[in-house]
DSSP file (Angstrom, degrees, kcal/mol; ACC not computed):
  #  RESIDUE AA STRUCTURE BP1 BP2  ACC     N-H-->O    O-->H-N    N-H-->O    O-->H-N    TCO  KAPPA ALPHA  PHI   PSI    X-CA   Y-CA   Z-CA
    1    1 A X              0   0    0      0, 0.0     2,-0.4     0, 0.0     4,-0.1   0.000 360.0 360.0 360.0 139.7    0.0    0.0    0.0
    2    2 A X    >   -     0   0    0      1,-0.1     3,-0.6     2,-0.1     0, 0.0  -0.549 360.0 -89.3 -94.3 142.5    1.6    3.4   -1.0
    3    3 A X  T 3  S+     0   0    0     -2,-0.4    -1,-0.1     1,-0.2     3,-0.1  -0.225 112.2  19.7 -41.6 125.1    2.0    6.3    1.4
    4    4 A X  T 3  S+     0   0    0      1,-0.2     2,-0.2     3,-0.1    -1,-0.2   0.823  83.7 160.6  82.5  39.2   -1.0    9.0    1.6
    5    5 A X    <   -     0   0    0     -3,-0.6    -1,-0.2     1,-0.1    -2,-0.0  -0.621  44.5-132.5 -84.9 164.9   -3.2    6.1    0.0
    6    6 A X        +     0   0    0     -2,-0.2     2,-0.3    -3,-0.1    -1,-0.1   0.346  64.4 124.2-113.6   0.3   -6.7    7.4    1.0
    7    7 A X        -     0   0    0      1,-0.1     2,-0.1     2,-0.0    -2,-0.1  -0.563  60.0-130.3 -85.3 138.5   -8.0    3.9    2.4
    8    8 A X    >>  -     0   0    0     -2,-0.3     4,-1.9     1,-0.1     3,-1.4  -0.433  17.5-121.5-103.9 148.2   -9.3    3.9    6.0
    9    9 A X  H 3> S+     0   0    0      1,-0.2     4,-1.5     2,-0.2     5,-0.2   0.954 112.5  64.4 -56.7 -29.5   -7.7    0.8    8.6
   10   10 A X  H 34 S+     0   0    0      2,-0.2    -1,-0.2     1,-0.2    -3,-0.0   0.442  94.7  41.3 -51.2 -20.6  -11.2    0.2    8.7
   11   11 A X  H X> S+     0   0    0     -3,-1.4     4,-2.4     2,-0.2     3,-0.6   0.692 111.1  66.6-107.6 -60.3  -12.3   -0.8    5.5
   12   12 A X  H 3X S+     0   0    0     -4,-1.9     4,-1.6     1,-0.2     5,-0.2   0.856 107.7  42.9 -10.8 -56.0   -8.9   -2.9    5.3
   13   13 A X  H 3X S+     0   0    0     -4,-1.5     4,-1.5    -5,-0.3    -1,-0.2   0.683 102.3  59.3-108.1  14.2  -10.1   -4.7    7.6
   14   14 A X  H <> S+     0   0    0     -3,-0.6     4,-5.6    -5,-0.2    -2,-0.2   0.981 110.9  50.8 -73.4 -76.9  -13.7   -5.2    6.6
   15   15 A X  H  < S+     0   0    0     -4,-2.4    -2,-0.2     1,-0.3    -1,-0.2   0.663 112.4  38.8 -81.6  -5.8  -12.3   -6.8    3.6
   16   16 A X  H  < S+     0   0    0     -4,-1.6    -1,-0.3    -5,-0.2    -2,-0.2   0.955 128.4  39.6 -73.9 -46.5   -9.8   -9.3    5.0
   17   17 A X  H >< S+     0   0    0     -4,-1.5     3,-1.2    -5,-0.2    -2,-0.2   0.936  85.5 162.4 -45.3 -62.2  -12.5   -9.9    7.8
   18   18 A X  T 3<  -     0   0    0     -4,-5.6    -2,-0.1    -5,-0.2    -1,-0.1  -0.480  64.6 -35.7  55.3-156.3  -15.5   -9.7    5.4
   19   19 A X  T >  S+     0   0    0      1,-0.2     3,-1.1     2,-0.1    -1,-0.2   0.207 110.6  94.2  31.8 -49.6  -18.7  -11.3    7.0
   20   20 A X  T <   +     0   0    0     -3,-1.2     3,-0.4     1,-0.2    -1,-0.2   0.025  60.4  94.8 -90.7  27.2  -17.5  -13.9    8.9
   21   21 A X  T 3  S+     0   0    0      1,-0.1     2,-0.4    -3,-0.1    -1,-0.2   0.931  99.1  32.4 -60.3 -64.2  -17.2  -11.6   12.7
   22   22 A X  S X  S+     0   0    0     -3,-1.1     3,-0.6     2,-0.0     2,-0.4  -0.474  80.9 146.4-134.2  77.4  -20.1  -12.6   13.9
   23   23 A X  T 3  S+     0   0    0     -2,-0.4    -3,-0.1    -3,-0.4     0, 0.0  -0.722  79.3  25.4 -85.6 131.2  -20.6  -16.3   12.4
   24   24 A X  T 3  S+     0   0    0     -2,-0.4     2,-0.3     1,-0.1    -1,-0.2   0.926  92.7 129.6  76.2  22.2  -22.8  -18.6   15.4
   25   25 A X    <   -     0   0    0     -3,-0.6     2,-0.4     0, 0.0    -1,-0.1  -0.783  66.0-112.8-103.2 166.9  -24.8  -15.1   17.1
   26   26 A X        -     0   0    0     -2,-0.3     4,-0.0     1,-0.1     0, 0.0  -0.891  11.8-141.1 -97.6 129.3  -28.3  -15.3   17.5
   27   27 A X  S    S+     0   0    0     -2,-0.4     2,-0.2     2,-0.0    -1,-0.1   0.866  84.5  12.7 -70.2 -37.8  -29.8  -13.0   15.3
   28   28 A X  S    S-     0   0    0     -3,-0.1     2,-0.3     3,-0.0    -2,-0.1  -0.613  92.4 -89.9-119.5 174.1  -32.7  -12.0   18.2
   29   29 A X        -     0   0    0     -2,-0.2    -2,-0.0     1,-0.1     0, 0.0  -0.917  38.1-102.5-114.0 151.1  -32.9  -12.8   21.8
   30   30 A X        -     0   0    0     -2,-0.3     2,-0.3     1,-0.1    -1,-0.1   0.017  45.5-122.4 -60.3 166.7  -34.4  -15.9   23.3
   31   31 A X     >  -     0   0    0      1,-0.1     4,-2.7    -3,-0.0    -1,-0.1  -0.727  19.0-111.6-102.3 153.5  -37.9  -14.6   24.8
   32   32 A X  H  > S+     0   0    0     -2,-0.3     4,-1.6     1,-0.2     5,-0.1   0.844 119.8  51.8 -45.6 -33.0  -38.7  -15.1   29.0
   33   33 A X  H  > S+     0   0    0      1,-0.2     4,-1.4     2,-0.2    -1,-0.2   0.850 107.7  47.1-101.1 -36.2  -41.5  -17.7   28.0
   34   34 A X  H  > S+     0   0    0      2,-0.2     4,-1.6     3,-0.1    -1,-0.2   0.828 108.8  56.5 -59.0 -40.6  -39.2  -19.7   25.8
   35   35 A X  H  X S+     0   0    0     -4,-2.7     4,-4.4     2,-0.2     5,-0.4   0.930 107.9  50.9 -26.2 -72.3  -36.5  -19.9   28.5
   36   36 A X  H >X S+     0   0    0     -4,-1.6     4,-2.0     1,-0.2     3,-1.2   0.910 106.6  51.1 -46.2 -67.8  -38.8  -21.3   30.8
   37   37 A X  H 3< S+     0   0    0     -4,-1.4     4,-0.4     1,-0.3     5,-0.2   0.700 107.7  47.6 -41.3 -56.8  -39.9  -23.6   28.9
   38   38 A X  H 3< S+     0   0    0     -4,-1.6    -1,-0.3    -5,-0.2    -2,-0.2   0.862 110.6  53.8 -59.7 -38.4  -36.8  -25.1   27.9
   39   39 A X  H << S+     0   0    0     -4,-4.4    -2,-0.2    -3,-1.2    10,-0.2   0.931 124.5  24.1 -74.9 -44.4  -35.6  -25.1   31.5
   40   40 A X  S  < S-     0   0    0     -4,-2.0     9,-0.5    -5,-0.4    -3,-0.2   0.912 109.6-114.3 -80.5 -55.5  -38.7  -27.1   32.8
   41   41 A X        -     0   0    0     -4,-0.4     2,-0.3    -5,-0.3    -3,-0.2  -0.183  28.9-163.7 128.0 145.8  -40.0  -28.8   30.0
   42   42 A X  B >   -A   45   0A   0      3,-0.5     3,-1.5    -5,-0.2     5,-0.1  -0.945  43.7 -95.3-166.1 172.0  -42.9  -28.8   28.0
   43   43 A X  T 3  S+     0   0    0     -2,-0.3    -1,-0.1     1,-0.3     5,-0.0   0.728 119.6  61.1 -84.0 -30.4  -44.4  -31.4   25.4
   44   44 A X  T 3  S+     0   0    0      1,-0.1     2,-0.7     2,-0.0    -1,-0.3   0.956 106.6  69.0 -56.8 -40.8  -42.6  -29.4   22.0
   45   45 A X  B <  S-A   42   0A   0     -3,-1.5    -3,-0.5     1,-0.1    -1,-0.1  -0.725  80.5-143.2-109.3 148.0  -39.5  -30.4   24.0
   46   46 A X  S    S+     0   0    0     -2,-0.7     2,-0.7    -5,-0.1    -1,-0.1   0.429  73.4  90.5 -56.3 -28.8  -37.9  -33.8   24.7
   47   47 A X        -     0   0    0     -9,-0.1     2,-0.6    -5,-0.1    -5,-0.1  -0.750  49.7-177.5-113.6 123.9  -36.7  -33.2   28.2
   48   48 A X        -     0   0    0     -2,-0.7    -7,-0.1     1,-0.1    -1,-0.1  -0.757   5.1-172.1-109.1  76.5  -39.0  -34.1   30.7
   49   49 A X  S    S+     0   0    0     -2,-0.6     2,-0.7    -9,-0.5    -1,-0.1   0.333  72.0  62.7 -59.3 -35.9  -37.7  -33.2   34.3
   50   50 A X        +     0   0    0    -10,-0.1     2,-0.5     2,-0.0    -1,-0.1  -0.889  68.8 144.8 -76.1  81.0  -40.3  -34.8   36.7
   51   51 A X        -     0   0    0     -2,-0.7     2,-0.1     0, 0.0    -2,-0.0  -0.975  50.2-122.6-137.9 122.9  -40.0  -38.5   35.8
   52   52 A X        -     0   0    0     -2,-0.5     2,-0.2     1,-0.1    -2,-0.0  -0.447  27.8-121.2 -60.9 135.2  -40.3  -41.4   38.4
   53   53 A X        -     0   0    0      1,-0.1    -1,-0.1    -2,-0.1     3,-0.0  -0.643  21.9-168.6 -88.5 146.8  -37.1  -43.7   38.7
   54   54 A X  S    S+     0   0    0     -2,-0.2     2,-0.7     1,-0.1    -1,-0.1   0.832  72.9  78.8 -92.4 -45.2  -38.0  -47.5   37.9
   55   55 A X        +     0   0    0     13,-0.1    13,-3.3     2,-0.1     2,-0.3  -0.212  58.2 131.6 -90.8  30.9  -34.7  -48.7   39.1
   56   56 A X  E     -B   67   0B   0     -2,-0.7     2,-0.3    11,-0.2    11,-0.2  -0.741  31.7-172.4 -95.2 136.8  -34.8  -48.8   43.2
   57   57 A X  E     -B   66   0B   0      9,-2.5     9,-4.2    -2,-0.3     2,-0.6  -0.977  21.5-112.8-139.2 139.7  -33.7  -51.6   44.8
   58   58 A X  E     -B   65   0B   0     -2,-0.3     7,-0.2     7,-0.2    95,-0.2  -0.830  27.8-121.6-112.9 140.6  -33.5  -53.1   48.2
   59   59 A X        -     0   0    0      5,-2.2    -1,-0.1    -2,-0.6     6,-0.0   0.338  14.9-151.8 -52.6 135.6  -30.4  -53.7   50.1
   60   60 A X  S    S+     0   0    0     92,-0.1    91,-0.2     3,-0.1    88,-0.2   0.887  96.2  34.2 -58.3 -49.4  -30.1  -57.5   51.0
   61   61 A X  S    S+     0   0    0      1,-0.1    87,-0.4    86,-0.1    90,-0.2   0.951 134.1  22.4 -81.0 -28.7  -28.0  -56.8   54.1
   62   62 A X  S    S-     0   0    0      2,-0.1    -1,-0.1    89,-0.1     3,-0.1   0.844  85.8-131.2 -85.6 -54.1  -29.5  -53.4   55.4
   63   63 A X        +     0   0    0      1,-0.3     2,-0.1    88,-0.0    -3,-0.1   0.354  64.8 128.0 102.4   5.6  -33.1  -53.2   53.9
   64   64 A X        -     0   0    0     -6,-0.1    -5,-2.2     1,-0.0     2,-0.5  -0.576  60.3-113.1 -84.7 149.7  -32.4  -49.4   52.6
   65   65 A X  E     -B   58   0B   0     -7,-0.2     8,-0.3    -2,-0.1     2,-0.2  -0.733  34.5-176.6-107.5 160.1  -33.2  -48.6   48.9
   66   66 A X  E     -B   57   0B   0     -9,-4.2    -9,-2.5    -2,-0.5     6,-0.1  -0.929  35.0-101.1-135.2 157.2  -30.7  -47.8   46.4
   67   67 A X  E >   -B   56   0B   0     -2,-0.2     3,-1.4   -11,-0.2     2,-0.3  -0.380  51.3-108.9 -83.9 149.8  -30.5  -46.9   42.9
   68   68 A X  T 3  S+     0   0    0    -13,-3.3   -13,-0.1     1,-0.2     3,-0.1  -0.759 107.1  33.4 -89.0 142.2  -29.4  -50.1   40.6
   69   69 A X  T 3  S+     0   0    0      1,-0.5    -1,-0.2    -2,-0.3     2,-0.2   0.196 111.4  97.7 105.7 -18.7  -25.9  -50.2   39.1
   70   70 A X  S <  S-     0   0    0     -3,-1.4    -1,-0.5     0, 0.0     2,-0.5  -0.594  77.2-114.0-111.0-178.0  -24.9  -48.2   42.5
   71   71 A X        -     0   0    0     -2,-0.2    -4,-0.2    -3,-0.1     5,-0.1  -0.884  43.3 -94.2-110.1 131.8  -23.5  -49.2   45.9
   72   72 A X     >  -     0   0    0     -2,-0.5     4,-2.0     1,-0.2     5,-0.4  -0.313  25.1-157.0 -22.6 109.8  -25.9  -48.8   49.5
   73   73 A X  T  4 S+     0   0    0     -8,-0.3    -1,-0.2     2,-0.2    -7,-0.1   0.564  91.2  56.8 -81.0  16.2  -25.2  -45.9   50.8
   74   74 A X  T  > S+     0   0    0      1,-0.1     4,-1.0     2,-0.1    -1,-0.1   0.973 115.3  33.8 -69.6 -66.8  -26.3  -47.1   53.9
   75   75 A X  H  > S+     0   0    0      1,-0.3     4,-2.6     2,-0.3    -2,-0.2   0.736 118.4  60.1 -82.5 -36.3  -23.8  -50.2   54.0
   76   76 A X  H  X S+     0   0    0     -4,-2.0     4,-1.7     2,-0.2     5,-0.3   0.918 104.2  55.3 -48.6 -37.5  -21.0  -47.4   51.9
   77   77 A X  H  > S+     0   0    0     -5,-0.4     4,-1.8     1,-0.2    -2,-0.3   0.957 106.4  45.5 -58.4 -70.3  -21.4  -45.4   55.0
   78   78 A X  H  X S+     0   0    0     -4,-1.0     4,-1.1     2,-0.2    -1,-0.2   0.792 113.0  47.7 -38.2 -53.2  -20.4  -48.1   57.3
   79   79 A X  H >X S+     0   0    0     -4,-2.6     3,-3.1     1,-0.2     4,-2.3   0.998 112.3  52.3 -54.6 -68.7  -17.5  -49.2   55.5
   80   80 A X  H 3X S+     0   0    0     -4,-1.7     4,-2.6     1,-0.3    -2,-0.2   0.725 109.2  45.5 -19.2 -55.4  -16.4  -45.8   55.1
   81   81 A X  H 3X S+     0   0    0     -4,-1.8     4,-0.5    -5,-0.3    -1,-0.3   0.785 111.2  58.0 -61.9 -30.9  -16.6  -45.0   58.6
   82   82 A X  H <X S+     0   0    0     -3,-3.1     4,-2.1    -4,-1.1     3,-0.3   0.869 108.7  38.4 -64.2 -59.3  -15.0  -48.1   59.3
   83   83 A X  H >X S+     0   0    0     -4,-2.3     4,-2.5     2,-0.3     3,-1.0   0.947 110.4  61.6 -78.6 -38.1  -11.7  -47.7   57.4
   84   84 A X  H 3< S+     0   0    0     -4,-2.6     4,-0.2     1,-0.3    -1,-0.2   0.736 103.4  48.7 -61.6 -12.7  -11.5  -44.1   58.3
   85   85 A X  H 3X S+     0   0    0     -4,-0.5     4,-2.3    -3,-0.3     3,-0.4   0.750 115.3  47.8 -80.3 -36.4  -11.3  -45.2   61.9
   86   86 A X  H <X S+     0   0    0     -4,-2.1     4,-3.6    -3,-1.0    -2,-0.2   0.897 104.8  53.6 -58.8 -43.0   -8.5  -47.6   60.5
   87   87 A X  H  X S+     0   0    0     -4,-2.5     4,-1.5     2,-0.2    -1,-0.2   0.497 109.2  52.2 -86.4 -12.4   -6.7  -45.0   58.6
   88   88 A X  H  > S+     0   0    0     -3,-0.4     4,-5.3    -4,-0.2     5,-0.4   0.812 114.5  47.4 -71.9 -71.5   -6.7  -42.8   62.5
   89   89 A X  H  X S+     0   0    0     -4,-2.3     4,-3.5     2,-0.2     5,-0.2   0.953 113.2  42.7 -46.0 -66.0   -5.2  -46.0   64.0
   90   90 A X  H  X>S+     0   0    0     -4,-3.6     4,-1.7     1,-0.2     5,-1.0   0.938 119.6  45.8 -45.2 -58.5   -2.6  -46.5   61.2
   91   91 A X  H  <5S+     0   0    0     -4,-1.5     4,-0.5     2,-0.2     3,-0.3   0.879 114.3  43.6 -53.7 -30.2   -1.7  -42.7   61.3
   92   92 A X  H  <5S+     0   0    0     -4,-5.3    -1,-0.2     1,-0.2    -2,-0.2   0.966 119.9  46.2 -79.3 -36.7   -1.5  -42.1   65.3
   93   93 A X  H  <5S+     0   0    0     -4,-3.5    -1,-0.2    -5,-0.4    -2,-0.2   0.728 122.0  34.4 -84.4   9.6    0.5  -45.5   65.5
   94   94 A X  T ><5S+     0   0    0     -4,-1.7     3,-4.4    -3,-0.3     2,-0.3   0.330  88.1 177.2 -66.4 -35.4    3.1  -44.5   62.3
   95   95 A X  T 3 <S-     0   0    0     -5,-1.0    -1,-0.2    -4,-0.5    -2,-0.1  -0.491  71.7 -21.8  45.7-118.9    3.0  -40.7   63.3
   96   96 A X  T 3  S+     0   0    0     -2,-0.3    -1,-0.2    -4,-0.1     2,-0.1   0.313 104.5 122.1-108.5  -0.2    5.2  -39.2   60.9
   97   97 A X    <   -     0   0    0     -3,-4.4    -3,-0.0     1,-0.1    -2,-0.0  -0.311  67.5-111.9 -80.2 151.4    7.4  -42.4   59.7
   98   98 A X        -     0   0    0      1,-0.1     2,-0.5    -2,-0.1    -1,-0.1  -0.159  33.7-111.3 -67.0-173.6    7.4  -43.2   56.0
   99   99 A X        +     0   0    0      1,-0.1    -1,-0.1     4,-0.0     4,-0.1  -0.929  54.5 153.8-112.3 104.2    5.6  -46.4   55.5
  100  100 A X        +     0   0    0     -2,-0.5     2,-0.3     2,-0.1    -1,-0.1   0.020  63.3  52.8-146.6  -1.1    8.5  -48.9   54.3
  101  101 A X  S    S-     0   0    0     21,-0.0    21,-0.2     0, 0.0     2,-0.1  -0.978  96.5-105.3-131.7 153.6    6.9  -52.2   55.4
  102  102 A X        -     0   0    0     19,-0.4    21,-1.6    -2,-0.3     2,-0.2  -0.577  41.2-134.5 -65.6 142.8    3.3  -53.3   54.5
  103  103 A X  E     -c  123   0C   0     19,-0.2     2,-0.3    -2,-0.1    21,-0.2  -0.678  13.4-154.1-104.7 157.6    1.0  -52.8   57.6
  104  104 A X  E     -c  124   0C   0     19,-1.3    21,-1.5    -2,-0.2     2,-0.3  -0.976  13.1-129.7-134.4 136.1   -1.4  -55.2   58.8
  105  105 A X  E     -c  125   0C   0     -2,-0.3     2,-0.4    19,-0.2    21,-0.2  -0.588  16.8-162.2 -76.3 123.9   -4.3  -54.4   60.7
  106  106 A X        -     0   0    0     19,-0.8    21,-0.5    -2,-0.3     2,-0.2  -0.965   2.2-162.2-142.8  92.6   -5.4  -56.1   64.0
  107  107 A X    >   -     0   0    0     -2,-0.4     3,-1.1    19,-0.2    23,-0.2  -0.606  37.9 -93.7 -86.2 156.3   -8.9  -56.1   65.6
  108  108 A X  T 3  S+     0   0    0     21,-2.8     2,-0.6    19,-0.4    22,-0.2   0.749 117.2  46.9  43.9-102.7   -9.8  -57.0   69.4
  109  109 A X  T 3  S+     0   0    0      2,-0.1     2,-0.3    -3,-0.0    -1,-0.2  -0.302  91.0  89.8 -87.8  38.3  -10.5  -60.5   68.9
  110  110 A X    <   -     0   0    0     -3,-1.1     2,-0.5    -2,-0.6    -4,-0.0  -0.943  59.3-141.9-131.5 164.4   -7.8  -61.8   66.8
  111  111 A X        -     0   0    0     -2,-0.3     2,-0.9     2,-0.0    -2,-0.1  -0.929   9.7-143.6-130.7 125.7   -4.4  -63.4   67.8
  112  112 A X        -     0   0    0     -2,-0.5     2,-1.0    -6,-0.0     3,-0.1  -0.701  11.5-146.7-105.2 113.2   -1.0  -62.8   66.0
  113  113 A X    >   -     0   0    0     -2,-0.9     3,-1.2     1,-0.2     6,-0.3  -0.518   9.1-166.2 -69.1 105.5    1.4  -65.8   65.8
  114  114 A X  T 3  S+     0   0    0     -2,-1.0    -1,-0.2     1,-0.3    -2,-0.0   0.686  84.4  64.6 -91.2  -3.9    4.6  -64.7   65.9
  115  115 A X  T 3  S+     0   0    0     -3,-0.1    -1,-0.3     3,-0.0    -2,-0.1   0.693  83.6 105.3 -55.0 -26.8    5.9  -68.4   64.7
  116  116 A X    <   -     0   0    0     -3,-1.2     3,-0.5     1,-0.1     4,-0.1  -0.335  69.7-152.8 -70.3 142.4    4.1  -67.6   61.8
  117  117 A X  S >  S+     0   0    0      1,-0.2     3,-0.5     2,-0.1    -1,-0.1   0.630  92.0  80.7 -87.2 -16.8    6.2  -66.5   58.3
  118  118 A X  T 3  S+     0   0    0      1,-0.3    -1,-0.2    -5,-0.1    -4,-0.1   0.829  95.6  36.1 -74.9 -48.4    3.0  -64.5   57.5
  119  119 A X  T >  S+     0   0    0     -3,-0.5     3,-1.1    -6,-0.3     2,-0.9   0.358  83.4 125.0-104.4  15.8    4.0  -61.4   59.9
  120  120 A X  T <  S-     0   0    0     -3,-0.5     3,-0.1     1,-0.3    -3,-0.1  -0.418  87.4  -0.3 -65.2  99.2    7.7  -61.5   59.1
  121  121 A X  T 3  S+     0   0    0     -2,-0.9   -19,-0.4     1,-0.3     2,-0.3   0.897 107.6 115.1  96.3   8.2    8.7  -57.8   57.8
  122  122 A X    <   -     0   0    0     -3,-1.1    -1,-0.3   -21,-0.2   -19,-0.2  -0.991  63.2-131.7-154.4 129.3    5.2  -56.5   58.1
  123  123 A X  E     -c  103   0C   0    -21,-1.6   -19,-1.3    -2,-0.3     2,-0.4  -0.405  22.5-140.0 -90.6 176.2    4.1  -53.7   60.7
  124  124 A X  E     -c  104   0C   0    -21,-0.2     2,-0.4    -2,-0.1   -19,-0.2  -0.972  16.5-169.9-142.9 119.0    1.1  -54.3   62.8
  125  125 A X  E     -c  105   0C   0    -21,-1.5   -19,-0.8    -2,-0.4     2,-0.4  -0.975  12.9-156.4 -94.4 117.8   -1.8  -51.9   64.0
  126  126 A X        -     0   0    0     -2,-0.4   -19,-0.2   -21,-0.2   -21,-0.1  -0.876   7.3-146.3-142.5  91.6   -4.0  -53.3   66.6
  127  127 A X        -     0   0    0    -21,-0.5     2,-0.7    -2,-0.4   -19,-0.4  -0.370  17.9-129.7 -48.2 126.7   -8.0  -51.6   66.8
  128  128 A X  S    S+     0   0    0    -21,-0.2     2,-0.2     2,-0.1    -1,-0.1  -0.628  86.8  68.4 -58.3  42.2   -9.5  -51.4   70.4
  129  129 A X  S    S-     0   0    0     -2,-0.7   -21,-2.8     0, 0.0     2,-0.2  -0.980  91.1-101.5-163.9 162.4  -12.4  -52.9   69.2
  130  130 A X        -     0   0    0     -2,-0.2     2,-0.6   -22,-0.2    -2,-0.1  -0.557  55.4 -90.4 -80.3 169.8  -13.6  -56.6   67.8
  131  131 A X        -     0   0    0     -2,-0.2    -1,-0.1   -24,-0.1     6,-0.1  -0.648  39.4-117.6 -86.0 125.6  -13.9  -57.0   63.8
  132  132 A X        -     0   0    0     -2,-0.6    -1,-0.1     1,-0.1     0, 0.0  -0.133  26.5-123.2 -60.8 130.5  -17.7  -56.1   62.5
  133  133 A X  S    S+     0   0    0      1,-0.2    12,-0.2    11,-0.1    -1,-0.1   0.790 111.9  55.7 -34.0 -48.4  -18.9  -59.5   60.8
  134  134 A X  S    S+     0   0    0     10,-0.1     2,-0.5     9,-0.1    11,-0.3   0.923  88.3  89.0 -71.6 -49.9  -19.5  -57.6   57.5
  135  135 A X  S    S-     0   0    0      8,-0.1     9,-0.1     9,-0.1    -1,-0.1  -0.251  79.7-133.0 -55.4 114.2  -15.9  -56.4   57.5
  136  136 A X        -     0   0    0     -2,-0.5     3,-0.2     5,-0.1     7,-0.1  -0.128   6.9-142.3 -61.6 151.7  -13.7  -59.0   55.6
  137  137 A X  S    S+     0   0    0      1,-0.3     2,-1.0    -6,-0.1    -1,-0.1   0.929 105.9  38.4 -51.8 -90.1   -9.9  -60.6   56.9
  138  138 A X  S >  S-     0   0    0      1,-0.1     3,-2.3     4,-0.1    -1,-0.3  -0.630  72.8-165.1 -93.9 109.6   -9.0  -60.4   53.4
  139  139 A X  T 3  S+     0   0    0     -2,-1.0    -1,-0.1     1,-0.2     4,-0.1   0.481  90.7  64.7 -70.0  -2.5  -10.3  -57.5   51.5
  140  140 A X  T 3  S+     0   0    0      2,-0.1    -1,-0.2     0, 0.0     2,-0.1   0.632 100.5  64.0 -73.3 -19.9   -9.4  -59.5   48.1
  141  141 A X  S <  S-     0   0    0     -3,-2.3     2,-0.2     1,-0.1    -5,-0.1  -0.508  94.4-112.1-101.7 160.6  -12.0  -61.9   49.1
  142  142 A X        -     0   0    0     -2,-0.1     2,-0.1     1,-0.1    -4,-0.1  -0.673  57.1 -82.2 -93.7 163.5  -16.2  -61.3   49.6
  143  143 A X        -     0   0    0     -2,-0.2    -1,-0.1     1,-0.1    -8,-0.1  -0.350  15.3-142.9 -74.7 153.3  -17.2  -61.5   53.2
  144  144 A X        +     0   0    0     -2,-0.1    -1,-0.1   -11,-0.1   -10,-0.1   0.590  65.4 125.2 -80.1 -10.7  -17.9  -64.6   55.1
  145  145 A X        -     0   0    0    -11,-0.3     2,-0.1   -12,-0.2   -11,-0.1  -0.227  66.1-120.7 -37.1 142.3  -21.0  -62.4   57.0
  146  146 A X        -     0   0    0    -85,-0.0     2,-0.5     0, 0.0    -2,-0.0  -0.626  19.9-137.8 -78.0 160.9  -24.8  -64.3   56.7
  147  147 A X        -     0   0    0     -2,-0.1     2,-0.2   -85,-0.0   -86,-0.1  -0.803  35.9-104.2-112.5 140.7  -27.2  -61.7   54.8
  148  148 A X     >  -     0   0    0     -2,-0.5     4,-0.6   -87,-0.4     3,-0.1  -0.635  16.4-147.1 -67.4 135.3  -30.8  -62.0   57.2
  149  149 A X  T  4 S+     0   0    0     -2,-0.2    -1,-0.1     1,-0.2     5,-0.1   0.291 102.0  64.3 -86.8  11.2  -33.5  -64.1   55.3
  150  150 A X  T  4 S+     0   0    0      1,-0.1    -1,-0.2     3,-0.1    -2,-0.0   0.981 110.0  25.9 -74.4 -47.2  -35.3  -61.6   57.2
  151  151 A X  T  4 S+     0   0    0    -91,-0.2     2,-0.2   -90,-0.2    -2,-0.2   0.551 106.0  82.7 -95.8 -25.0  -34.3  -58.7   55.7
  152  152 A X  S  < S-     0   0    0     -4,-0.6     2,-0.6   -91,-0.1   -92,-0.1  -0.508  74.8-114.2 -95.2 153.2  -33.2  -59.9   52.0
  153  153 A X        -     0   0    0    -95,-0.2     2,-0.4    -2,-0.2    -1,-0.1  -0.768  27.1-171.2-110.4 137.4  -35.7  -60.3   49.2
  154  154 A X        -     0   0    0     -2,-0.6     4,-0.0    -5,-0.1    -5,-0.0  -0.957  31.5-118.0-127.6 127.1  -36.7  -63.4   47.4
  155  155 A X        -     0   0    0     -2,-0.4     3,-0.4     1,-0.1     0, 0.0  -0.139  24.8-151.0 -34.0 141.8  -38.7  -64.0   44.4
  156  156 A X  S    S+     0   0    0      1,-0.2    -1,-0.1     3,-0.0    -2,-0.0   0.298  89.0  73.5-120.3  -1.0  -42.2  -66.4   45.7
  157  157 A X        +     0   0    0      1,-0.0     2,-0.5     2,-0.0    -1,-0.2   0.154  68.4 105.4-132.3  39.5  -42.3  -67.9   42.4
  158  158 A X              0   0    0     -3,-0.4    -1,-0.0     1,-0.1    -4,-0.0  -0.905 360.0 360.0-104.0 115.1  -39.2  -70.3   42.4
  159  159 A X              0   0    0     -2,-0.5    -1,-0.1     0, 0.0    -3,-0.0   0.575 360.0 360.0 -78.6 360.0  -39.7  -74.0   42.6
């Protein structure tokens, strides 16, 4: 472009620009009543916000319902509480020392054999309490707990 050329930066940039600014704006604005209507639902649109779940189920061990495809949060609760009371023990008896042996956990009303090759090399945390029936020994394994026929639900129309 030559010096004293009479063309404005504006126009420059109009044509590199052209058109394409204000690509994907809404030409108007949505109206209050359309809003609404979208946000809540109504029969022109598909999403229908008030819908009953089909898919409640009740706990075998507790008797609480739960969604299916999810865990009890009664019986989550429990665990949870459980291990975070474990995870207290391990920290007050560790305190601040790294952790450089695998720890093993020790309820009440279990007995460690020190003949045994099993606790060789392996630190040992020992809970002021017996171990709840639901909580497994080995947390690779399901628990050896009974579910209550009381409580647990069975189909009436199996021979």
């Amino acid at each position: 472009m030559a010096k004293g050329s009479c063309e404005s930066p504006r126009s420059r940039l109009k044509d590199i620009i052209g058109d394409g600014l204000l690509l994907a704006v809404p030409k108007s604005r949505r109206s209050k009543e359309k809003r609404l209507n979208r946000k809540f639902g109504w029969p022109e649109y598909v999403w229908k916000p008030l819908v009953p779940k089909t898919n409640i189920l009740p706990c075998n061990t507790c008797g609480h319902s739960y969604e299916a495809g999810h865990l009890c949060p009664n019986c989550y609760k429990r665990v949870r509480l459980e291990t975070e009371e474990m995870q207290k023990a391990i920290e007050s008896e560790l305190k601040l020392d790294p952790i450089d042996k695998e720890v093993v956990v020790l309820y009440e009303d279990e007995v460690k054999d020190e003949r045994s090759p099993f606790w060789k090399g392996k630190r040992i945390v020992e809970m002021k309490k017996p171990r709840p029936p639901w909580f497994s020994k080995n947390l690779l394994q399901k628990s050896t707990a009974e579910t209550s026929d009381a409580t647990a639900v069975k189909p009436t129309d199996l021979a």
